[in-house]
MARBA-457509 format. One record per residue (C-alpha): z, x, y negated; residue in three letters. Coordinates in steps of 0.25 Angstrom, whole numbers, plus 5000, padded with zeros to 4 digits. Layout:
BEGIN
ZXYALA...
This chain:
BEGIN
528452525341UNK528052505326UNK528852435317UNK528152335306UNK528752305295UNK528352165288UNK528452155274UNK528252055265UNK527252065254UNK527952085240UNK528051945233UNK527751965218UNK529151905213UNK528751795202UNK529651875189UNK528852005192UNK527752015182UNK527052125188UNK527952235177UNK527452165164UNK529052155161UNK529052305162UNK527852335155UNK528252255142UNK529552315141UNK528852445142UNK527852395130UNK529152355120UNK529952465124UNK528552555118UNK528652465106UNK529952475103UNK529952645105UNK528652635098UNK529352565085UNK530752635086UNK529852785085UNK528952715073UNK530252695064UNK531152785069UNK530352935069UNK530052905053UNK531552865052UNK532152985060UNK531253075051UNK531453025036UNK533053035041UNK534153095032UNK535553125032UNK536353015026UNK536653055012UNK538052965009UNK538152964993UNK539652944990UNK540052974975UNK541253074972UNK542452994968UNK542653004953UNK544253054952UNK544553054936UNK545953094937UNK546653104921UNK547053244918UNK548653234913UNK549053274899UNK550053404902UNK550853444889UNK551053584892UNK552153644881UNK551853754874UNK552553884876UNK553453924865UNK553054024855UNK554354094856UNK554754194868UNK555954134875UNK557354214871UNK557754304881UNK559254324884UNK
């Protein structure tokens, strides 16, 4: 004995636009790559290391006078 099986025609549902959604999603996703690679491959290429300028701390320190006394002239006596 054969078994049929009835099914129902599909019913186009009223929110499906037959994949337009889709194919404007794909459109600005294109765009958007299209733009990000127009700006950002001359970007990447003209990149150089950060060069961070900081100037030396100036340190002025004032050289103390030293009275050094002057040897005597005369041999110290031996006993």
């Amino acid at each position: 004995m054969t078994t049929v099986v009835n099914n129902p025609t599909p019913v186009k549902e009223s929110g499906d636009n037959g994949g337009i959604g889709f194919l404007v999603g794909v459109v600005i996703i294109v765009i958007f790559l299209g733009v990000v690679l127009y700006y950002a491959i001359p970007a990447i290429r003209n990149m150089q290391p950060v060069q961070v300028n900081v100037p030396a701390p100036q340190i002025n320190v004032e050289t103390p006078e030293v009275a050094v006394p002057s040897t005597p002239s005369e041999p110290a006596p031996t006993q």
